[in-house]
N, C-alpha and C positions, 0 to 999 in steps of 0.2 A: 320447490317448496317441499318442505319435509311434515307437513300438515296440511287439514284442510284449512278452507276459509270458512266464517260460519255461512250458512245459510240468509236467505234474504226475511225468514222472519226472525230472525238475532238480529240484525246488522244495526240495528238502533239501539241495541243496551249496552252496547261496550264498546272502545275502542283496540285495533288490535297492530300491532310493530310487529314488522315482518322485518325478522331482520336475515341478512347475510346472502342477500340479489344481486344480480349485477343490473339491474333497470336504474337508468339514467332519466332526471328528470326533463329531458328534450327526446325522447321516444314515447311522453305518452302526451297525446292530443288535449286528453279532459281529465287533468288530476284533482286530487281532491288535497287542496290546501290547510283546510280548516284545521285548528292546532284541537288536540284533547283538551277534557276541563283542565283548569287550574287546579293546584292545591288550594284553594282556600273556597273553590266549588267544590270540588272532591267532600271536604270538610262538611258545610252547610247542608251536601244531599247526604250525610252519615254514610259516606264511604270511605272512611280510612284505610278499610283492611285493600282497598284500590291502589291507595297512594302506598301503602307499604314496600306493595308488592312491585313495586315502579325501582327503573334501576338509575343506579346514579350514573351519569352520564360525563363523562370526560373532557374540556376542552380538546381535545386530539378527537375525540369519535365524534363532536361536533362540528368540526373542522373537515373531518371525512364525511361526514353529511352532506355537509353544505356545497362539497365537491361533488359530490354526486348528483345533487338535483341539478347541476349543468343548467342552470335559465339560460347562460351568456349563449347558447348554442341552439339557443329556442327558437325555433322559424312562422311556428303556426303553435296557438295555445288557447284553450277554453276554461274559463275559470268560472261559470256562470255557474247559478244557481246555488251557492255556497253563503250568502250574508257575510261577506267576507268586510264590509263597509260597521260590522260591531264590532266596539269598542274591544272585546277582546279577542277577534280577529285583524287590527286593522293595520298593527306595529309587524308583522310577520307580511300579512299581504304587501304594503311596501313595500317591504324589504326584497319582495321576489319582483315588484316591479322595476325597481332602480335597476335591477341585475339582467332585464330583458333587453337588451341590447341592439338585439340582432331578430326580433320578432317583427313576423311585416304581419299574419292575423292576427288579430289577440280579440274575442271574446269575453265580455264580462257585465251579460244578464243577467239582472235582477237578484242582485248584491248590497241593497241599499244604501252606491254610494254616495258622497253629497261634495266630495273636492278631492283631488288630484293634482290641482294646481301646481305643484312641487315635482312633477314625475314627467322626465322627457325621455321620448319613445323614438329615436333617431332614424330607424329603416321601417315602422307602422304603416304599412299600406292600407291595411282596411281595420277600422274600430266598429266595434258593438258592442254599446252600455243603454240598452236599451231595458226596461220597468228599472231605473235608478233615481236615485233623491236630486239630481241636479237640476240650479235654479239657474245657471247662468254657461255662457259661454267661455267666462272664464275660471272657473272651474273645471275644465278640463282638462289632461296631458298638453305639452307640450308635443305637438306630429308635424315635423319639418316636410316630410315626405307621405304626407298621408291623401288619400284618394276615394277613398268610400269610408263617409261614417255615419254612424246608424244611432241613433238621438230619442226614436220613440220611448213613448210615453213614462218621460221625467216632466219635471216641473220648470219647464222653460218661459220664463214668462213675456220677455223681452227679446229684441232683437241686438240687443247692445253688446258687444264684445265678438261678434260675429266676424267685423272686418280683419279678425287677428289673423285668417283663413284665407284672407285677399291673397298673398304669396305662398299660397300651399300650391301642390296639382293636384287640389280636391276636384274631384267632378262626379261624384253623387251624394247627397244628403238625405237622410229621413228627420224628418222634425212632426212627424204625425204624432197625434194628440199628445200638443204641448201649448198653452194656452195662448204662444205668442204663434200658434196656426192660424187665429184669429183676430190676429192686427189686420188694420185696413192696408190694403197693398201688398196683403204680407209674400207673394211671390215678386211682386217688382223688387219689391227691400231685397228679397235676400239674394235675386243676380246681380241687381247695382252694385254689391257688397262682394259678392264671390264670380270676378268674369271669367275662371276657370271651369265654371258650375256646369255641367250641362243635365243632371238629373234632380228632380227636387219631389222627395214623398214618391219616389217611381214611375214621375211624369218628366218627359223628356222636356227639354226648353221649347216654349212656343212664342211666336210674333207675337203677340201681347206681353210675352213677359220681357222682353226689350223695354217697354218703356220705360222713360224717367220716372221717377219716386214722388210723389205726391206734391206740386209746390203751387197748391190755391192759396198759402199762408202770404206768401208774396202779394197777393192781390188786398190782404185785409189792412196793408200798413198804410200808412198816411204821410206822406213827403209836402215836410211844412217849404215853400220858399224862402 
């Protein structure tokens, strides 16, 4: 770099392009995704002389961009703590998750997001979207091959869509404070459902969690002759 960076009591009033690096977006662990304002935020804060100063940009240099941030070669990646789940972060975040291909970590706390449903993670070994907006399980990636993932404290309310996990080689789960921690049974539910499971909230399988699932409802029926 042929300059400094600002300091850390700047680093909030501006946005700043470094350009002309040779840093590949699969050599760094925790990048920061988040896009700059928009022109039409630029506008509203009375920054124009910002937007002036911004260059126009080339399909070719955007094309060499996109080549550079290399996701397809991304092995292990942190994108937490970014809000990357707002509306005008959330068409760019896709975009770099469709392209993670080859990502078996992938981190993404406390991003507020609420569905992903659309996004398949083919070699994701281990997920963590834990403090996120999600109500259900399915809402989640698509993780053929996935084995640890980490759930706390979203908005899970239900245990329903769960079984989609039956055919994973899941074998740890965190589902701590989500409100379906406190269904009745709620550790029998959820081995019946995952017999890959062997950790659940950081407690290893125990002889009681064997048992079958709840079924006194059998007893209440009434068999007419």
């Amino acid at each position: 770099l042929f300059f400094k960076l600002p300091s850390d009591s700047f680093k909030y009033l501006g946005w700043c392009d470094i350009e002309e690096h040779g840093v590949r977006g699969n050599q760094l662990h925790c990048p920061r995704v988040r896009e700059g304002p928009s022109e039409e935020e630029l506008f509203f804060r009375k920054e124009e002389h910002t937007l002036r100063k911004r260059k126009q940009v080339t399909d070719t240099e955007k094309w060499e961009k996109r080549m550079q941030e290399n996701w397809e070669n991304c092995a292990e990646l942190n994108l937490s703590f970014q809000d990357l789940g707002d509306f005008y972060q959330v068409e760019n975040f896709k975009r770099i998750l469709q392209r993670l291909i080859r990502v078996e970590k992938l981190w993404l706390v406390d991003n507020s997001l609420t569905d992903l449903s659309a996004i398949r993670l083919p070699r994701c070994r281990e997920l963590n979207v834990n403090k996120n907006h999600f109500t259900s399980f399915k809402q989640l990636p698509k993780l053929p091959q996935i084995q640890h993932l980490s759930l706390a404290e979203n908005n899970i309310t239900t245990l329903s869509g769960i079984s989609d996990f039956r055919h994973t080689p899941l074998e740890s789960l965190i589902l701590k404070r989500n409100p379906c921690e406190f269904q009745e049974r709620y550790r029998q539910l959820v081995f019946s459902n995952l017999p890959n499971l062997k950790v659940l909230d950081g407690i290893p399988k125990l002889p009681e969690d064997c048992s079958p699932p709840d079924v006194r409802f059998f007893y209440r029926m009434c068999t007419i002759l």
